[in-house]
N, C-alpha and C positions, 0 to 999 in steps of 0.2 A: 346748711352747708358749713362746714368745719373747716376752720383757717387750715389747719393739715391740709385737707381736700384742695383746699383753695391752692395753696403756696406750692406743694408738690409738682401740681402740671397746671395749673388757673384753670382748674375743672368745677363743675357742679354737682350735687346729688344726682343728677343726672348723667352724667358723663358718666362718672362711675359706676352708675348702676346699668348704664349700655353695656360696658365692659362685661361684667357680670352676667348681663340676661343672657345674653350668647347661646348656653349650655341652657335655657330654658326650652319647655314643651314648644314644638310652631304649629301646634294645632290652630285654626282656625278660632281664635275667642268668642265664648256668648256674646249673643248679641244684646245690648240693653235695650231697653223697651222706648228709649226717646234717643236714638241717635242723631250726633252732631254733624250737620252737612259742612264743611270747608270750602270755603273760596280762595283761592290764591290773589295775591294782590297784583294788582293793574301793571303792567310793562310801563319805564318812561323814558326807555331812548324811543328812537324812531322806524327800529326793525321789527318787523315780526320774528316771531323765534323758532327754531327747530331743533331737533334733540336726535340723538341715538347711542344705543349702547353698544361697549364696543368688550368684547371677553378676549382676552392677551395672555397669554401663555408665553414666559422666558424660557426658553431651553437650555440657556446656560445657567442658569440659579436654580440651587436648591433653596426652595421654601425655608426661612431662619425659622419658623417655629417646624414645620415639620420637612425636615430635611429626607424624607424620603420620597417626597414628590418634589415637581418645579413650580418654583414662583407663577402663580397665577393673579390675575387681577380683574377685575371690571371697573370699568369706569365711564364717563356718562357724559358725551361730546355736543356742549351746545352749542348754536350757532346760529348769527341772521341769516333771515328765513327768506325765499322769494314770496314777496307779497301775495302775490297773484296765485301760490299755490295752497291746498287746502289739505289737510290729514288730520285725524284725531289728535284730538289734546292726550298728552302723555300723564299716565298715572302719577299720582305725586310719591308714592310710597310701591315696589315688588310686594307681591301679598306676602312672603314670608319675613320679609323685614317689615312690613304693617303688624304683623302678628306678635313679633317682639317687641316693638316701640310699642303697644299697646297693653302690654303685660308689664311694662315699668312703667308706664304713666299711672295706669292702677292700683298702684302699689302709696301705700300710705307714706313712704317717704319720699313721694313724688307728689302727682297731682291726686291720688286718693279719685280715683275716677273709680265706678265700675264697669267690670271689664265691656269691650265692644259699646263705651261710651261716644269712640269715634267711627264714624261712615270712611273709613281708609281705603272700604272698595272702588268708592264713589268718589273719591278726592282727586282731582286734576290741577297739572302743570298749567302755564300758559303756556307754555310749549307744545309745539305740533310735533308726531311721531313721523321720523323721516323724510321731511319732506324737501325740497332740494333749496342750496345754499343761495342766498342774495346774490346777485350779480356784482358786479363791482372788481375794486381790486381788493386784493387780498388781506387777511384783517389778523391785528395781531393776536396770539395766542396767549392766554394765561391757566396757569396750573392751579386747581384746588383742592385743599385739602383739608378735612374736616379734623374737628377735634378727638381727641384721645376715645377711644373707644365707639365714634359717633359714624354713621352712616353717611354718606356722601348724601345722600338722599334727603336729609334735615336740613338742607340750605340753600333749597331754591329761590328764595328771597332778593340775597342776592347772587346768586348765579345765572338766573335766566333774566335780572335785569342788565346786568354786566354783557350778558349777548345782546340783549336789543338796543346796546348802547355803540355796538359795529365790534364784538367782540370774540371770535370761539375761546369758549370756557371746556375747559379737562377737566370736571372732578373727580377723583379716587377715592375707592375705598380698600383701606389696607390690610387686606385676609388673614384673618386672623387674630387680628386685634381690634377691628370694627364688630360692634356686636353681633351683627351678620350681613352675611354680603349671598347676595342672589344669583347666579349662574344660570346660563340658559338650561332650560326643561325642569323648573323650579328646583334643581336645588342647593340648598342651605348651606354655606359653611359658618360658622361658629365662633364667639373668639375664645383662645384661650386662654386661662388663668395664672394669673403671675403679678409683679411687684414688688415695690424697690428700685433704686436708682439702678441696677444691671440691667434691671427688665427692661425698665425707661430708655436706657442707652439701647439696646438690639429693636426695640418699637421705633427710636428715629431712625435708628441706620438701614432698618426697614422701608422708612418711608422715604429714606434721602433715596435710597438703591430703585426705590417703586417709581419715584417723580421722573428719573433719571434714565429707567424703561421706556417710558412713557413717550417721552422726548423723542427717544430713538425709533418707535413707530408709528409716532405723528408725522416724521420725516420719512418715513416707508409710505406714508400715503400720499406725501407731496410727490411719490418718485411711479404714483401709481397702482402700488398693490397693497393689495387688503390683508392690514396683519390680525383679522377677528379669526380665532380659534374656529369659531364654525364656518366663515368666509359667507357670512351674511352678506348681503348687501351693503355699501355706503352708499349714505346722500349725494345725489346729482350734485355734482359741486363741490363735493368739501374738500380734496386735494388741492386742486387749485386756489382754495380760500385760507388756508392756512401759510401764514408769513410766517416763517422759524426764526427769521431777521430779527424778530419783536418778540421778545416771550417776556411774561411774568408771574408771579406766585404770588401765591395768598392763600390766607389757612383761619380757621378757629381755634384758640386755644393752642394744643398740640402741632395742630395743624398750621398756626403763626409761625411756633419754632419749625416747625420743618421746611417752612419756605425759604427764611432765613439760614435755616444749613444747608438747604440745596443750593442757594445760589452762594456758599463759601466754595462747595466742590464742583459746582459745575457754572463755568462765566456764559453759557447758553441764556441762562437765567438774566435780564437784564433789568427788573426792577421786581419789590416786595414789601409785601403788606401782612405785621401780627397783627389780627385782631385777638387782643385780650390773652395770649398765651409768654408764662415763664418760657426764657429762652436756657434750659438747663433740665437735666435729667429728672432731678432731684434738687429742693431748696427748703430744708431743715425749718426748723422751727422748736424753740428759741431760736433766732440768727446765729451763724457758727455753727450749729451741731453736726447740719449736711449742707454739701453746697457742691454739685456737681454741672460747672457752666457747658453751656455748646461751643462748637468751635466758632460758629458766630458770635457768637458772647466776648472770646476773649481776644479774638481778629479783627473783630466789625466789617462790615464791606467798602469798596470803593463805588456802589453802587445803590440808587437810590432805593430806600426805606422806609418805609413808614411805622410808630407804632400806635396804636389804637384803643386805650383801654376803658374799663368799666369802672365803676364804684361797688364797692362791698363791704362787708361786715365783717367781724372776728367774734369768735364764741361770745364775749361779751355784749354783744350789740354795735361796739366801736365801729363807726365809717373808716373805711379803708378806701385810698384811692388807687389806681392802678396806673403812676406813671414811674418816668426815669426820676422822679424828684425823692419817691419813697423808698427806698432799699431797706427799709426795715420791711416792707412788705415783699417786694420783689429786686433783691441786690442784683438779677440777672437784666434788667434792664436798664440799671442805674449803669452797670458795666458796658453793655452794649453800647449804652450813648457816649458813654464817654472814649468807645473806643472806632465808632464808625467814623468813617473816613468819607464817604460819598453824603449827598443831598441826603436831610432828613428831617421827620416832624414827631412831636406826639403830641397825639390828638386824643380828646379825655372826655368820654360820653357822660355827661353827668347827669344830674334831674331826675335819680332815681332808679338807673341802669343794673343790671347786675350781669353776669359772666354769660347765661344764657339770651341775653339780648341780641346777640349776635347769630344769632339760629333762627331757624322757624318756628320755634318755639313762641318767638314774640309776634306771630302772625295764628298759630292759630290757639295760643290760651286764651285771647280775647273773643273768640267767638265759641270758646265752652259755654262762655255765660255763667249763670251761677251754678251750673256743675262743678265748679273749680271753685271753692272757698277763697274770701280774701285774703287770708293769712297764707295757703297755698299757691294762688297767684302771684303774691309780694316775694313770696319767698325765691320762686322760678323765674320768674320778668320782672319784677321790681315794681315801681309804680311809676316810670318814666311812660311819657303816651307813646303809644306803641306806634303808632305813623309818624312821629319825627322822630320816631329812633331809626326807622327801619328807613324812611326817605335821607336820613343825616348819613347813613351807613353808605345807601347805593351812590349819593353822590359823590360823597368825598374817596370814594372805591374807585368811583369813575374818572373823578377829574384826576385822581393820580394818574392813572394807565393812561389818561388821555394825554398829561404832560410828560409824559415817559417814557408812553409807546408810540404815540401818536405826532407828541410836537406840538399839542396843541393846550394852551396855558388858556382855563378858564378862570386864573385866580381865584378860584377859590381857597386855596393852598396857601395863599397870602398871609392873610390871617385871619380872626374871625368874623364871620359873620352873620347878621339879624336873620336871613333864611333859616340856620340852624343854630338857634341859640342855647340847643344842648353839647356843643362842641366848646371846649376848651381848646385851645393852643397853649402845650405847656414847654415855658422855654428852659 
């Protein structure tokens, strides 16, 4: 990973190289002769979970990358589940975005797998497919959004723990610029190619215009009708489970800033969490050369935020930390902090973390085994243990929204403590 890579969007060799496969073959990949079976990690609120997709068509937006069609999108509605009822676990990966995420992983600047190293056919959510919503009263909603180039679909981790925690979760994926994104009757769209701080700029306004869609026919279902392009079925329940009252964002990388700029332009938005992403189009290297902030950046919010960072390296091997303290490595969030206005933390995963710690990535390279070289492992997840990074993530995810959507102060936000002793508070 290349401090470039890093500073520009707080992306990975991976992230980038999502962007990129896009335009690759979706043929089906060989199959290797020892494939890797995947487990999803264990739920640890108190709901069981349920999932559905939902395919949205804007009619008033033409598509920013291709303006001859309208704005489309998919994205993927979790939610507590009624106990008592039973449906298939839901795929962890659409087979034609398994086809791509498998053709970068293979790839020697990645994990150097060969290809059809991973059982993708065979990989399940904890999530059940359709099945009808918890009972109760209604639960608040948060927006998700992956990193730059990254499929909604790489962060189930914490997504479907966040719903069994009394949550519906929205994640997106933003066409076009996600390496591919699956539509009903499999097919494919692609991202495409581009870069530079203009590009960066029309990829967020993208994704603030997609989150802000989104919004708007989530509250189509609270009124009753079904805003899915083919008018699929929803779950028993999920209109009446959705509180608009209570919303909040959260993102990877890319997807941290766009949380943060959606709730400058829309006050719907009432609390947000970066994990691990520049809040800025563009952020040069030497310092000074480029430096194009968000309008979060240079406004702050009057509403609660969280930031969330990793540890990393510079071409030289130099440790890098990812809070407001260091603006030699990231000035976009030394600014931020100094210019928000409502409640806020940063919280600093340390013990070995790196940018993709925050994906599912840290769930399933430790079960490659030695298919994944240790120098390829270090380099992708770091050497932090891969269950208290991913337990230190769900909960301190959770006890925010639950003091901010909920009311309900687990102090864990306090300061720190022995449960997760890879969490920094950095004041």
């Amino acid at each position: 990973m290349s401090l470039r890579h890093t500073r520009v969007v707080r992306g990975s060799a991976l992230i980038a190289g999502l962007a990129l496969a896009g335009g690759l073959a979706t043929a089906a990949p060989a199959v290797a002769a020892d494939q890797a079976k995947l487990t999803a990690p264990a739920l640890t609120g108190p709901y069981d979970v349920g999932t559905t997709d939902l395919h949205l068509v804007d009619p008033s937006r033409p598509d920013p990358w291709k303006p001859e069609r309208r704005r489309e999108l998919m994205v993927t509605v979790t939610y507590p589940a009624d106990r008592f009822a039973d449906g298939p676990r839901a795929p962890w990966l659409a087979p034609g975005v398994g086809s791509v995420l498998d053709q970068v992983l293979a790839s020697e600047d990645y994990l150097g797998l060969p290809a059809g190293s991973i059982d993708w056919a065979s990989a399940k959510r904890r999530a059940e497919l359709g099945v009808p919503v918890a009972h109760g009263a209604p639960k608040p909603v948060t927006l998700f959004s992956p990193g730059f180039g990254g499929p909604r679909e790489t962060y189930t981790a914490i997504v479907d723990d966040l719903a069994s925690r009394g949550y519906v979760v929205v994640s997106l994926s933003h066409t076009y610029e996600s390496a591919a994104v699956e539509f009903p009757g499999g097919r494919l769209e692609t991202a495409v190619s581009g870069e530079g701080p203009e590009f960066m700029k029309k990829a967020l306004d993208a994704r603030v215009a997609d989150s802000r869609f989104v919004l708007d026919q989530l509250a189509k279902i609270t009124r009753g009708q079904n805003p899915d392009a083919e008018n699929r079925p929803l779950p028993r329940g999920l209109g009446w489970s959705l509180d608009l009252s209570r919303v909040g964002a959260y993102g990877h990388s890319y997807g941290g800033f766009t949380a943060g700029e959606t709730m400058v332009h829309d006050r719907r938005v009432d609390a947000g969490i970066n994990l691990d992403g520049a809040m800025a189009s563009a952020i040069g290297y030497p310092p000074g050369s480029v430096y194009v902030p968000g309008e979060v950046t240079k406004r702050g919010l009057d509403r609660p935020f969280v930031l969330m960072g990793a540890e990393g390296t510079d071409e030289t091997g130099k440790p890098l930390e990812h809070t407001h303290r260091h603006p030699e490595f990231d000035r976009s969030w030394a600014d931020f902090w100094a210019n928000q206005r409502g409640w806020k933390r940063d919280l600093y995963l340390r013990g070995g973390s790196t940018h993709m710690a925050y994906s599912d990535l840290q769930v399933v390279v430790p079960q490659l085994g030695s298919r994944v070289t240790p120098e390829k492992r270090e380099a992708v997840i770091g050497t932090i243990d891969p269950r208290r990074s991913v337990a230190a993530q769900r909960d301190y995810i959770g006890a925010f929204f639950d003091l901010h959507l909920k009311g309900r102060d687990r102090h864990l936000l306090d300061g720190e403590s022995p449960r997760h002793p890879n969490i920094d508070f950095i004041d």
